[in-house]
C-alpha positions as CSV (number, residue, x, y, z in Angstrom):
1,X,10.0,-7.7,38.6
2,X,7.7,-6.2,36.7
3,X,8.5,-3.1,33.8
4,X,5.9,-1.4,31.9
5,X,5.2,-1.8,28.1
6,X,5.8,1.8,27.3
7,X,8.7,1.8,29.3
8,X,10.0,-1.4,28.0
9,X,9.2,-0.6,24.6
10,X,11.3,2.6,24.6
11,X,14.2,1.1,26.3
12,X,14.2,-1.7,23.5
13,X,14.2,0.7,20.5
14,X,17.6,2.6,21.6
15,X,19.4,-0.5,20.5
16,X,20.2,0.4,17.0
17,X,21.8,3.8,18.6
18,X,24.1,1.4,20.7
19,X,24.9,-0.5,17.4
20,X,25.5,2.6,15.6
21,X,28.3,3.9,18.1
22,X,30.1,0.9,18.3
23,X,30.1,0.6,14.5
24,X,31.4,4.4,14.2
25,X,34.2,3.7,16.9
26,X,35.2,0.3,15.8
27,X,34.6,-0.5,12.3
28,X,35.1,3.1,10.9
29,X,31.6,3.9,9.6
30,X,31.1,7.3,8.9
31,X,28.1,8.8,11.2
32,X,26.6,11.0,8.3
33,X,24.5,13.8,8.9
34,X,21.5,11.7,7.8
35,X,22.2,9.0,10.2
36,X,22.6,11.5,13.0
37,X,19.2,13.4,12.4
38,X,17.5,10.0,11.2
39,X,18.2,8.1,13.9
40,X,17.1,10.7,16.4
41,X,13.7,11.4,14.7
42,X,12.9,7.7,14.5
43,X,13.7,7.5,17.9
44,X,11.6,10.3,18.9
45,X,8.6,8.5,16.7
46,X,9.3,5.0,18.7
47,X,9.1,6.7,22.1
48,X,5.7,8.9,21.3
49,X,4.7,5.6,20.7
50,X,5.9,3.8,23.9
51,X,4.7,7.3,25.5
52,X,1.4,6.3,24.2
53,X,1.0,3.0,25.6
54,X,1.1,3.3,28.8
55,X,2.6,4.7,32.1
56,X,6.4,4.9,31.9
57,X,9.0,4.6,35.0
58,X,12.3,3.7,35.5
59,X,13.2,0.9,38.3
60,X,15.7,-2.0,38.2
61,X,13.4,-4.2,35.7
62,X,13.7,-1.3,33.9
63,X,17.9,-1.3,33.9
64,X,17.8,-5.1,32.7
65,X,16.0,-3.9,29.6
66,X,18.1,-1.5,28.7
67,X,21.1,-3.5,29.7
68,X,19.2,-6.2,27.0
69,X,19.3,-3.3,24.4
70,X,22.7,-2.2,25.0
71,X,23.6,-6.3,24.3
72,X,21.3,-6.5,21.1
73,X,23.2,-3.2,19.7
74,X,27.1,-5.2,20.9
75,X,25.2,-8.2,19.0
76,X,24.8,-6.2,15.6
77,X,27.8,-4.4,15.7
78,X,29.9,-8.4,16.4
79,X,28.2,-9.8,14.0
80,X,29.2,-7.3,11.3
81,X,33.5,-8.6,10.6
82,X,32.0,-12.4,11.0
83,X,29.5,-12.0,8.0
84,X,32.9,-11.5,5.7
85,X,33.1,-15.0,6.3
86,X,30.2,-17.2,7.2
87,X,26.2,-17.1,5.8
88,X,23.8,-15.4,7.8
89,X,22.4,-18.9,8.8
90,X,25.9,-19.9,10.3
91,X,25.9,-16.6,12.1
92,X,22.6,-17.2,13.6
93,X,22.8,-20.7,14.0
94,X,26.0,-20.3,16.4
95,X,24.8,-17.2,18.1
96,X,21.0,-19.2,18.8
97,X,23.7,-22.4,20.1
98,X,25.3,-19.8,22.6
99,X,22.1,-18.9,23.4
100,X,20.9,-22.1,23.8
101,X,23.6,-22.8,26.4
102,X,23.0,-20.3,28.2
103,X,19.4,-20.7,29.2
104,X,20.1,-24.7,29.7
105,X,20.2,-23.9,33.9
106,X,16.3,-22.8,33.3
107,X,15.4,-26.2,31.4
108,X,14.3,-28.3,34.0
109,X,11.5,-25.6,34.5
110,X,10.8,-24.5,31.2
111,X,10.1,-28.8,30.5
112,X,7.8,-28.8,33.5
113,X,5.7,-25.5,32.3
114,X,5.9,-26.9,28.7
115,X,3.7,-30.0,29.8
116,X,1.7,-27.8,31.5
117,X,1.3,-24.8,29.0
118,X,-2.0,-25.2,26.7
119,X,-2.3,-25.4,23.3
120,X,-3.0,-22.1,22.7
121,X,0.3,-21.2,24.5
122,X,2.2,-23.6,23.0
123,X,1.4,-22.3,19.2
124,X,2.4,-19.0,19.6
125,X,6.0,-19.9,21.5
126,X,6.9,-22.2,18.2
127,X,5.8,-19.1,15.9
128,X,7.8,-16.8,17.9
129,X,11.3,-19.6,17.9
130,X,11.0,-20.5,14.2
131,X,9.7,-17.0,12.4
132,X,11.0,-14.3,14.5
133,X,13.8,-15.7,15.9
134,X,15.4,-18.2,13.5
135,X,13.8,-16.4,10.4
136,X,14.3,-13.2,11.5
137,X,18.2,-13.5,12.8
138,X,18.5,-15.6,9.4
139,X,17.3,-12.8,7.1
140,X,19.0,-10.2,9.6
141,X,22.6,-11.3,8.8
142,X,21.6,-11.2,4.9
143,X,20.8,-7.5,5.3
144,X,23.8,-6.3,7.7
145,X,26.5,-8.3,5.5
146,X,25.1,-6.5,2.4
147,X,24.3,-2.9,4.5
148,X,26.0,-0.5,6.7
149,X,25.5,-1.3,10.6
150,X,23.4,2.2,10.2
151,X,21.3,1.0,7.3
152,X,20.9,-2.1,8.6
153,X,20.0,-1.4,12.1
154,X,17.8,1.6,11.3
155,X,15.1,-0.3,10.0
156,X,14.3,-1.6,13.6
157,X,12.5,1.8,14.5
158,X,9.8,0.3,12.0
159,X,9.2,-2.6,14.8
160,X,6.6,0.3,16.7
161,X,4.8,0.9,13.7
162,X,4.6,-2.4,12.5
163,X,3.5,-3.8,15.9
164,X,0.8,-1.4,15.7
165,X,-0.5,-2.6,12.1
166,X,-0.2,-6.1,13.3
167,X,-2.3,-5.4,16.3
168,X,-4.9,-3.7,13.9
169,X,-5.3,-6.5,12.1
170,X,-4.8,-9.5,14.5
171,X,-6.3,-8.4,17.5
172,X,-8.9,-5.6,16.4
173,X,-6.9,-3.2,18.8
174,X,-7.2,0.1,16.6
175,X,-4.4,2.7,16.9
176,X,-4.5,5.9,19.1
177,X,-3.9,8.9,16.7
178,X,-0.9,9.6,18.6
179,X,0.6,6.5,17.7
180,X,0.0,6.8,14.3
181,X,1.8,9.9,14.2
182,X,4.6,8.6,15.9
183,X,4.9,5.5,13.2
184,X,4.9,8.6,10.7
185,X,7.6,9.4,12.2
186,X,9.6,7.0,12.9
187,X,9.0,6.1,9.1
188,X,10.3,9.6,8.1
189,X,13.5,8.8,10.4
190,X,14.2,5.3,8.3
191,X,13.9,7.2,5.1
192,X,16.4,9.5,6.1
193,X,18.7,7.2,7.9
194,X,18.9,5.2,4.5
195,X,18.7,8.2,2.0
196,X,22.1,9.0,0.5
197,X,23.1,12.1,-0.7
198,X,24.4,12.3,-4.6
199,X,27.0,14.5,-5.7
200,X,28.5,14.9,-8.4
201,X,32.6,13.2,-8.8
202,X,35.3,15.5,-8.5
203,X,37.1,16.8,-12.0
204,X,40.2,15.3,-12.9
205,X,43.3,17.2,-13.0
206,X,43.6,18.6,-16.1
207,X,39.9,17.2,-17.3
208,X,38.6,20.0,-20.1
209,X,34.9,20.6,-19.5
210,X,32.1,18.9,-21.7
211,X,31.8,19.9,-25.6
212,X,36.0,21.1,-25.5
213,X,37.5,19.5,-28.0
214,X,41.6,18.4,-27.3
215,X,44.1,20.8,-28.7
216,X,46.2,17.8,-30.0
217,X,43.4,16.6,-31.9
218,X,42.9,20.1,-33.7
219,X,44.5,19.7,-37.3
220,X,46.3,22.6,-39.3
221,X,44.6,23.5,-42.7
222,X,47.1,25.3,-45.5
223,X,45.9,26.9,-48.3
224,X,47.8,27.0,-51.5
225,X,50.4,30.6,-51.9
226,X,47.9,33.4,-52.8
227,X,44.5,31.5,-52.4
228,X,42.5,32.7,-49.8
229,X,39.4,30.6,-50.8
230,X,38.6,27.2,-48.7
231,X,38.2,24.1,-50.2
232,X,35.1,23.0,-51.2
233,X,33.3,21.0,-48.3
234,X,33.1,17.2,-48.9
235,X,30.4,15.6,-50.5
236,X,26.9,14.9,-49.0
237,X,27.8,11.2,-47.2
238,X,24.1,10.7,-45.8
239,X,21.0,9.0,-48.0
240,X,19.2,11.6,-48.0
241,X,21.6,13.7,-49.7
242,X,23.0,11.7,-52.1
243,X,19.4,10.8,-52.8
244,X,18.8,14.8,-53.3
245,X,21.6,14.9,-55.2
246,X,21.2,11.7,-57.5
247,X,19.6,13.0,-61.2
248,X,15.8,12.5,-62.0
């Protein structure tokens, strides 16, 4: 079963909308205007990306990857209530055990390609279980216990981009300039997603505007029977007046 790059690459980066959803539905987060447009323009970056790559076409490898992405956006959205009360390493360390259990029927033949695998296999496969995936899910559970599911997840439209830079500098591979546009803008889309509109807090009841001063405050003055003149004004309290006033 075999899905193409492009296609695959799209599919994968709809997985923060998924998360998003589920988040608004079930954990009451607001889909702001921002979040709405955002998402949709880092999306559109991601797939003029994909669109780049290579030939795109849907079959049924191409169902099992979304059906992957609809299960990383369920994952992002579950893990949100259970980081009010373990770490982001618990969270990842049980979800990598459930994992682990899962893909224990395939164990007999991953052992038998392991001792088979070169070196130069091998490597990479460590890099990509301790950075990516036990770093990454670490670090991911920081950032979505501290963020909004939207915040949080939005920042996985940089992935295309990223991937690109990293291919520019490990493997030589230089960037289409379609591509690059598309990182544009799926960069423009996570900017937006995370920007937050500021306005200003609504008046109190009864709050007087700036530089009013409080009628109860306000204190009569009298004036003795048949003098209209005002008292003298105080004396000078600053240093330089007194000093102005102080005799040679």
């Amino acid at each position: 079963m075999h899905v193409p790059a492009g296609t695959a690459s799209l599919l994968v980066t709809v997985a923060p909308v998924f998360s998003v959803l589920l988040a608004t539905a079930f954990l009451g987060e607001a889909l702001t205007r921002n979040t709405a447009l955002g998402s949709l323009i880092a999306l559109a970056g991601a797939a003029l990306i994909a669109l780049a790559g290579g030939s795109t076409r849907l079959s049924a490898g191409a169902l099992v990857v979304l059906a992957a992405a609809l299960v990383q956006g369920v994952y992002h959205f579950a893990t949100k209530p259970l980081l009010k009360r373990y770490t982001g390493l618990e969270v990842a360390c049980y979800a990598m055990w459930a994992g682990t259990l899962f893909l224990l029927p395939l164990a007999p033949d991953a052992l038998h390609g392991l001792t088979r695998a070169p070196a130069s296999a091998v490597g990479p496969a460590v890099y990509l279980g301790l950075l990516p995936s036990a770093l990454g899910f670490v670090t991911w559970g920081y950032a979505v216990s501290r963020y909004t599911v939207a915040g949080a997840t939005g920042a996985l439209y940089l992935v295309p981009p990223v991937a690109l830079a990293v291919a520019f500098v490990w493997l030589g591979e230089t960037p289409r300039p379609i591509e690059l546009i598309g990182g544009l803008i799926s960069i423009t889309g996570v900017v937006l997603i995370n920007r937050r509109l500021t306005r200003s807090p609504p008046a109190r009841p009864g709050a007087r505007p700036v530089g009013t001063a409080d009628p109860d405050d306000l204190q009569e003055v009298t004036y003795p029977e048949g003098d209209v003149t005002p008292p003298a004004p105080p004396p000078p309290t600053s240093t330089a007046a007194r000093s102005a006033c102080r005799p040679g």
